[in-house]
C-alpha positions as CSV (number, residue, x, y, z in Angstrom):
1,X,75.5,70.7,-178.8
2,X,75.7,67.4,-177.3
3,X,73.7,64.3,-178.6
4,X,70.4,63.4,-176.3
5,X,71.2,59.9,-174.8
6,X,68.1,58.0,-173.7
7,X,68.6,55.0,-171.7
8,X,65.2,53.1,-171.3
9,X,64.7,51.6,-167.8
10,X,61.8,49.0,-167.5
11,X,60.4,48.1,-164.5
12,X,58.2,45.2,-164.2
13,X,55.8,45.1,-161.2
14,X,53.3,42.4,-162.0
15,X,52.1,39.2,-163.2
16,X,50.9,39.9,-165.9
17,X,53.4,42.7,-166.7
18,X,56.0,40.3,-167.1
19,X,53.7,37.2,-168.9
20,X,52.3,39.7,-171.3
21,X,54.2,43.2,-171.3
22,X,57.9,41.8,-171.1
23,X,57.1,39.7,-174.3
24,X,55.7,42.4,-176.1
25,X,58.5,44.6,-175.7
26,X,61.3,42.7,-176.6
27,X,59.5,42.7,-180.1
28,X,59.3,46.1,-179.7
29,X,63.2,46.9,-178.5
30,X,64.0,44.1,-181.1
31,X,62.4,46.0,-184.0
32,X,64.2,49.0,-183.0
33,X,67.1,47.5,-182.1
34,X,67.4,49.3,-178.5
35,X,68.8,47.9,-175.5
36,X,67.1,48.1,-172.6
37,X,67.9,47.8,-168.6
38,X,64.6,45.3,-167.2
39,X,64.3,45.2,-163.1
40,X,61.7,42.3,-162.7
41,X,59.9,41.8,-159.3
42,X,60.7,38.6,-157.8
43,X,58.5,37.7,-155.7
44,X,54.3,37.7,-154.8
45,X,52.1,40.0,-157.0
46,X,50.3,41.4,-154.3
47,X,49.1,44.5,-155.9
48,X,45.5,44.3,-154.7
49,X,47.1,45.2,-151.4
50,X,47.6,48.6,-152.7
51,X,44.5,49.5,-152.2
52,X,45.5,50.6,-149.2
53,X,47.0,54.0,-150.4
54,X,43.5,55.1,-150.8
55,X,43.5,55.8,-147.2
56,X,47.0,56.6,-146.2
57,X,48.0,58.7,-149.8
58,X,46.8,62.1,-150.6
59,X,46.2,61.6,-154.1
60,X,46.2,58.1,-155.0
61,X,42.6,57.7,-155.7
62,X,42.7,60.5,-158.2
63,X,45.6,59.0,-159.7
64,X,44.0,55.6,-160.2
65,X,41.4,57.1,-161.6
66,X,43.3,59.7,-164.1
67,X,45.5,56.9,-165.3
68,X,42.6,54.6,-166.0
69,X,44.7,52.2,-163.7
70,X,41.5,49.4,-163.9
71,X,42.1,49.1,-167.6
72,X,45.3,49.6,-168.1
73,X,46.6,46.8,-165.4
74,X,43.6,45.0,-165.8
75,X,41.1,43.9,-163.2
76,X,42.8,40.3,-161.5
77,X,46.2,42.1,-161.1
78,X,44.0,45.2,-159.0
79,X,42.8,42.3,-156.7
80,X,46.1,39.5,-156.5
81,X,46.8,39.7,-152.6
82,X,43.2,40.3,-151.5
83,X,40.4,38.7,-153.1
84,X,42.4,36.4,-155.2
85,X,46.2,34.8,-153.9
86,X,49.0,36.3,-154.4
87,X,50.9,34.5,-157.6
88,X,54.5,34.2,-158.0
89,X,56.3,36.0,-160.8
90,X,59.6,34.9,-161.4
91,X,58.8,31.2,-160.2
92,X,56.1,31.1,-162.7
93,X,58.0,32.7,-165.9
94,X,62.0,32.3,-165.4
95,X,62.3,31.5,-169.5
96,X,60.3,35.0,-169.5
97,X,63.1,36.3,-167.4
98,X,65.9,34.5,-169.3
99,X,65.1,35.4,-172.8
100,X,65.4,39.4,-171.6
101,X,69.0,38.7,-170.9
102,X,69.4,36.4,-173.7
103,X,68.3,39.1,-176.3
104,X,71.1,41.5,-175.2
105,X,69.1,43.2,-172.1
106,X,70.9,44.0,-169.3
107,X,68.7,42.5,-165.9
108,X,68.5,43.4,-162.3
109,X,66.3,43.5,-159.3
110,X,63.3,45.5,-158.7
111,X,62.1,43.8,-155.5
112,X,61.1,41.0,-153.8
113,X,57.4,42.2,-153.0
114,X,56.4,45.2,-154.7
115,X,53.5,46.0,-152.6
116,X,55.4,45.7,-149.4
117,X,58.5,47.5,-149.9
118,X,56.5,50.6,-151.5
119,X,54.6,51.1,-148.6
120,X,56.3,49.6,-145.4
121,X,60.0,50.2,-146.4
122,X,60.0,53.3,-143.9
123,X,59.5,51.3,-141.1
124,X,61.3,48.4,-141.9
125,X,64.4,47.3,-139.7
126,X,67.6,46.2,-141.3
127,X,67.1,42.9,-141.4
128,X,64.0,43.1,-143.0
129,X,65.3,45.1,-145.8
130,X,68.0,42.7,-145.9
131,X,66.0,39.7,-146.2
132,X,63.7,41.4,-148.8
133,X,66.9,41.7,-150.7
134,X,68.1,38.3,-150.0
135,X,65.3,36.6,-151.3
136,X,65.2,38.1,-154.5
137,X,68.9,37.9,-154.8
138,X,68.6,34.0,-154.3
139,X,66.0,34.0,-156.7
140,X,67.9,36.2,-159.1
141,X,70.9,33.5,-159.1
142,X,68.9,30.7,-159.2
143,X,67.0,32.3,-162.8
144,X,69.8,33.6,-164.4
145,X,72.9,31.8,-162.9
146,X,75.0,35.2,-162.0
147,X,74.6,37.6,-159.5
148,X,72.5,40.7,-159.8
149,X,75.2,43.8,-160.1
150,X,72.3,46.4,-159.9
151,X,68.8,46.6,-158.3
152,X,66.4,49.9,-158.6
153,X,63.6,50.5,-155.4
154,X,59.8,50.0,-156.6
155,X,57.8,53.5,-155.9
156,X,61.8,55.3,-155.5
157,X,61.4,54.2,-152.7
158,X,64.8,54.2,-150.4
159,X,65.6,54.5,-146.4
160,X,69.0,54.5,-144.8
161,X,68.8,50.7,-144.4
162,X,68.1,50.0,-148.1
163,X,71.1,51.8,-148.8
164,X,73.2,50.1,-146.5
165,X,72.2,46.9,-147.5
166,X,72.7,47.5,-151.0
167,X,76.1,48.6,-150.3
168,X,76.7,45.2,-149.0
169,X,75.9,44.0,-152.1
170,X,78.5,44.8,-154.2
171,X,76.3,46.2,-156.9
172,X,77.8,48.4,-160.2
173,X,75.1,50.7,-159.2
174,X,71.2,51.4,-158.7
175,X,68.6,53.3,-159.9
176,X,66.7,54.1,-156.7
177,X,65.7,57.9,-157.4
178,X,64.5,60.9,-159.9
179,X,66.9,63.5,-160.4
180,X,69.2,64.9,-163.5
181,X,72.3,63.4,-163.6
182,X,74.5,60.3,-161.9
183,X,75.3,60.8,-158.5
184,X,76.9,59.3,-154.7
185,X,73.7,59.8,-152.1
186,X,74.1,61.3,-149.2
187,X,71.3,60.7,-146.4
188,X,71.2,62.4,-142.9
189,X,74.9,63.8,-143.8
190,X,75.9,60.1,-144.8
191,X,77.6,59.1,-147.9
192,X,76.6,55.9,-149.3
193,X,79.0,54.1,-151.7
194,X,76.4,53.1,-154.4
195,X,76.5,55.5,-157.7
196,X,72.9,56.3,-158.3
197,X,71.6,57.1,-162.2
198,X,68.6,58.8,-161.4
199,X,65.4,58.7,-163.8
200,X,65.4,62.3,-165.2
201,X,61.9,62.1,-167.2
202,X,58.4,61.6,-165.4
203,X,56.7,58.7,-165.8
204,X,53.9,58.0,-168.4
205,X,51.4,57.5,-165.3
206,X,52.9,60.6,-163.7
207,X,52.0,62.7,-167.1
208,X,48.7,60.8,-168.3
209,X,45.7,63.7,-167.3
210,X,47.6,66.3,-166.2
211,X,47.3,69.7,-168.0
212,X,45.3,67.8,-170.9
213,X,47.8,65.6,-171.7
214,X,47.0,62.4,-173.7
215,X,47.8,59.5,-175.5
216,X,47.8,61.6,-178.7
217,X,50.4,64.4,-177.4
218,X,52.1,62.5,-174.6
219,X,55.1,62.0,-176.7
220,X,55.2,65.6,-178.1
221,X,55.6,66.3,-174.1
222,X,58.5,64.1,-173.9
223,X,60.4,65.5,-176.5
224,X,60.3,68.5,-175.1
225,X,61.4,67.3,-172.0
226,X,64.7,65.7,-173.9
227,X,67.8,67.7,-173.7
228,X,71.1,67.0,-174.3
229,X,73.5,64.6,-172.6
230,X,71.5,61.6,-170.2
231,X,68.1,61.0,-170.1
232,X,66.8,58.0,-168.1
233,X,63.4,57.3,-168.8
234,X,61.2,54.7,-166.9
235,X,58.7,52.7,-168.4
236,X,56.4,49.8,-167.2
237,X,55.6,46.5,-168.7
238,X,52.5,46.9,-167.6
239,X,51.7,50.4,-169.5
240,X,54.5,51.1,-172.7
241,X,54.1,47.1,-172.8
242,X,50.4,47.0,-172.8
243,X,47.7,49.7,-173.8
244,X,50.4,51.9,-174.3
245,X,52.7,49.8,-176.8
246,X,52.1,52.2,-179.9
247,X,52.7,55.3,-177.9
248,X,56.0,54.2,-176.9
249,X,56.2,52.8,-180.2
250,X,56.1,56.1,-181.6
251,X,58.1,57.9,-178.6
252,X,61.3,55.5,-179.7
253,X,61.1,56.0,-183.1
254,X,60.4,59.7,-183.3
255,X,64.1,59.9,-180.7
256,X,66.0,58.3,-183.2
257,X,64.2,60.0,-186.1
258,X,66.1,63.2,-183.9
259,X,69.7,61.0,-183.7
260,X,69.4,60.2,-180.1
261,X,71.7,57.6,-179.2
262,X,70.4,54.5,-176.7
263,X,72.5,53.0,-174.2
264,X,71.7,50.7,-171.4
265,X,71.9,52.2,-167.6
266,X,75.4,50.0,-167.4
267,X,76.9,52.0,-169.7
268,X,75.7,54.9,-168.2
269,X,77.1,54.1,-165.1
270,X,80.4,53.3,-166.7
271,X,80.6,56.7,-168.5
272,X,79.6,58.4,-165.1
273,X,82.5,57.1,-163.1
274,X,85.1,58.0,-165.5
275,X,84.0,62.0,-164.5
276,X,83.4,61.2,-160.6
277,X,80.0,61.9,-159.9
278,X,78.9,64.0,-157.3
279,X,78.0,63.4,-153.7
280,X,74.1,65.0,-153.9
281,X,71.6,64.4,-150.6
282,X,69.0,62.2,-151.3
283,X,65.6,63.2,-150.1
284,X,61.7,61.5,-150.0
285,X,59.6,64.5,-151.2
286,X,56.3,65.0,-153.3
287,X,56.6,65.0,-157.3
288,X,54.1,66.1,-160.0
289,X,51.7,63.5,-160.7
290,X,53.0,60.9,-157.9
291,X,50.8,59.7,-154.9
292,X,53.4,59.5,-151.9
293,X,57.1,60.6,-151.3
294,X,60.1,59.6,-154.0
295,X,63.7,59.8,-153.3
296,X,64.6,62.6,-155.3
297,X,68.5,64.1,-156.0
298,X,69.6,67.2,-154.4
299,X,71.8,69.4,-156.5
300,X,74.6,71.0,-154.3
């Protein structure tokens, strides 16, 4: 039988995700000695804006409330954009940023604005995905002193002109989508030239209330969810780096209790492209546990 591989994707989303949560898990990764792939927002926290959803997403209000999202992300970050300003996140933490990548973490762009790309992508124009992208690009140099060479769309959230303009960008890769293995995406019977390694687990916010799961018996979920061969699994500063530390504290060590092997999402783009992924359409469609549409992979 072949060996579970889990490569652990982190997106960071907020403020305070990536003042307190990124911190928190490089003592966590370090202890465990995992390598991770981190995709830090770039630009505004604007996440109060998301309030929004509540009148434009079936679902979302349950969701907030299910996930506990008040206390989990914690009440300024709920109202950044609205009641308070919007604060800069990379600006304001780039040795935050740095020491990710100086620890042995690979690094790449979520966003620009979170907020904005999750819920106006669909209508945006090319050149306003482009200058989304741009900005955080610059930004990206300008932190780390190299180009980005993979980027991964907040929400999975993609349109034809995100794609395009990331295959401008001479990336390795993304991880825009859910799905089960690596693949070439294929939209409105176009081929885009970006490999995509999809996350194949749901996400602890997706899982957190449904069908009585908890805290306590989350992770016994997950492992039953593992199987052999790639699994990407998504977590948030905010969550596995904050409240839910020890779970995902307990998740790790319980995988390589069960010799998973950990690799970062570069390395599983390398050993994808040495069996030629697939071509696979790419799709925005409902998920379990998700307020709004994800791009999600389309076996042949």
């Amino acid at each position: 039988m072949k060996t579970p591989i889990i490569a652990i994707k982190v997106d960071v989303d907020t403020y305070s995700g990536t003042r307190e949560g990124v911190p928190r898990l490089l003592e966590m990764l370090d202890l465990l000695g995992i390598k991770a792939t981190f995709y830090f927002s770039m630009g505004p926290d604007n996440s109060g804006k998301a309030i929004r959803r509540i009148f434009t997403r079936k679902g979302f209000l349950k969701k907030m409330i299910r996930t506990k999202a008040p206390a989990m992300y914690g009440v300024k970050t709920l109202l950044y954009g609205t009641i308070l300003p919007a604060p800069q996140i990379a600006e304001a933490f780039p040795a935050i940023l740095q020491s990710v990548y100086s620890r042995g973490h690979e690094v790449g762009i979520h966003c620009w604005d979170h907020v904005h790309w999750h819920d106006k992508l669909p209508e945006m124009p090319i050149d306003k995905v482009q200058g989304e992208l741009d900005k955080a690009s610059q930004l990206f140099i300008e932190t780390f002193h190299f180009r980005a060479e993979t980027t991964a769309a907040p929400g999975w959230t993609v349109s034809p002109a995100s794609l395009q303009v990331q295959d401008t960008m001479s990336l390795k890769y993304c991880s825009d989508s859910r799905g089960c293995s690596p693949f070439y995406p294929v939209v409105d019977g176009k081929r885009y030239s970006t490999l995509q390694i999809p996350t194949t687990l749901p996400t602890m916010d997706e899982l957190l209330g449904m069908d009585g799961i908890s805290p306590s018996t989350i992770n016994d979920h997950y492992l039953a969810l593992i199987r052999p061969g790639l699994n990407v699994h998504t977590i948030h500063a905010e969550l596995e780096g904050g409240g839910m530390a020890d779970v995902f504290m307990d998740l790790s060590q319980r995988l390589q209790k069960a010799d998973a092997r950990f690799l970062t999402l570069s390395q599983a783009a390398e050993a994808a492209k040495v069996t030629t992924p697939p071509d696979c359409e790419l799709v925005m469609k409902d998920i379990p546990g998700r307020a709004g549409l994800v791009a999600v992979q389309v076996l042949p």
